[in-house]
C-alpha atoms as one frame of an Amber mdcrd trajectory, in Angstrom:
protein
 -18.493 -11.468 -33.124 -19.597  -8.369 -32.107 -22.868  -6.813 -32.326 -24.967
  -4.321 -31.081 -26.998  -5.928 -28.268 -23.362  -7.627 -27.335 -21.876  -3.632
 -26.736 -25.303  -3.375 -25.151 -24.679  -5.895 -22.755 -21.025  -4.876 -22.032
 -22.091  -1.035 -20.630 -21.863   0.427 -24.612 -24.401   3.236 -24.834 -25.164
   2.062 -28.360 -28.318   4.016 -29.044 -25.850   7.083 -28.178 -23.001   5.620
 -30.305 -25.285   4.441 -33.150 -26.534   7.751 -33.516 -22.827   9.476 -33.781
 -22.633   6.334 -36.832 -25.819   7.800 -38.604 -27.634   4.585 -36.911 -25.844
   2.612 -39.500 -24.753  -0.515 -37.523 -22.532  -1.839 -40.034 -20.395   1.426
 -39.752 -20.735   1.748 -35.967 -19.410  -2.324 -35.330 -16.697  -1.743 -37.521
 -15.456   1.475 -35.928 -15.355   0.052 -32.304 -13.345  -2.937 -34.409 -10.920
  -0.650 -34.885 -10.895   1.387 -31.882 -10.233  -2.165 -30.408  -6.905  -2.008
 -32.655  -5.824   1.819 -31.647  -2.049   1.257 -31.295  -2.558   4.235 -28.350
  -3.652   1.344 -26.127   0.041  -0.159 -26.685   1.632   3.056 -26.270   0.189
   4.226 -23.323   1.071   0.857 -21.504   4.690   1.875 -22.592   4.364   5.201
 -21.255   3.053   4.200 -17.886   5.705   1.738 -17.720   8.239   4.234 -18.592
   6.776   6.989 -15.921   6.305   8.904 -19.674   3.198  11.230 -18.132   3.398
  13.191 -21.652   3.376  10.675 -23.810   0.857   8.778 -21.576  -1.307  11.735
 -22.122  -1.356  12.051 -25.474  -2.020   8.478 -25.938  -4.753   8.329 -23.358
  -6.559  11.937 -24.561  -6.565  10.124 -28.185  -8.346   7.284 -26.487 -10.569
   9.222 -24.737 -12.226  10.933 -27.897 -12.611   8.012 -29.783 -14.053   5.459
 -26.671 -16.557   8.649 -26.380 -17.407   9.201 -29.177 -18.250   5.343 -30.143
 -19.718   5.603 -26.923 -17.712   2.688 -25.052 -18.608   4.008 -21.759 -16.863
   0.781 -19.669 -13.526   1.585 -21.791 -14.485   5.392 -21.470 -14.746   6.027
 -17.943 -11.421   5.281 -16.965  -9.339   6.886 -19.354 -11.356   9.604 -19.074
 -10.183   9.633 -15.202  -6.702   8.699 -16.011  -6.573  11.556 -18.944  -7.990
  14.525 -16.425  -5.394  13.090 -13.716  -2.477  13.435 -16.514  -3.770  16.638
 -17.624  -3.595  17.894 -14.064   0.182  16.528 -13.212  -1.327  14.696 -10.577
   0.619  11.549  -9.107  -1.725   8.181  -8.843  -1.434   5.191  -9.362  -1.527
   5.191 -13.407  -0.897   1.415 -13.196  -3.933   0.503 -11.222  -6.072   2.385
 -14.185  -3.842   0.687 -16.706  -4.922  -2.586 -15.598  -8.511  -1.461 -15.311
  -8.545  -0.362 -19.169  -6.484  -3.291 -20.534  -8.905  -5.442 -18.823 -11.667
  -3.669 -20.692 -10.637  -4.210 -23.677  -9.784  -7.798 -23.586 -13.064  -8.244
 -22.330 -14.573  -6.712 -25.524 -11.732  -8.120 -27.753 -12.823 -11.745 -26.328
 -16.298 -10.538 -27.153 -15.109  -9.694 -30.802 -13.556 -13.508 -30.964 -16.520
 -15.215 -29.507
């Protein structure tokens, strides 16, 4: 189960995240619940796998402003990157940060379970 001291302990700002919630905890756990759900996670590992840099994008820019905003700054950071790379056309290694953000959240989707 998720709570706050558990985002805590994962990297979570909280205290910056709580505050976007109105410090209302309830709200605030069951918002990163759902960000945990975003169906962009599943389609950008379909557009990385599909060399889709629009769609992977879009999917990782929607990401981006809702891991920020709930302040999920282990989940944030590198979709941040990976948005600003896609934004710039840049060729990397989009799989690599894939991994890194998939890994991210099954850490703090085992959290959820626990």
């Amino acid at each position: 189960m998720l709570t706050v001291e558990s985002l805590r302990e994962f990297g979570a700002n909280t205290k910056d995240g709580l505050s976007r919630c109105m410090n209302n905890e309830g709200f605030y756990l069951r918002l990163v619940n759902m960000a945990l759900d975003d169906p962009n996670f599943d389609t950008l590992a379909s557009a990385v796998e599909n060399d889709d840099k629009n769609a992977a994008f879009e999917a990782a820019h929607a990401l981006k402003g809702t891991l920020a905003n709930l302040s999920l700054t282990p989940l944030c950071e590198p979709v941040s990157e990976m948005t600003e790379l896609l934004r710039a056309g840049r060729d990397a290694d989009y799989a690599a940060y894939l991994s890194q953000i998939l890994g991210k959240r099954k850490a703090l989707t085992e959290l959820r379970n626990s």
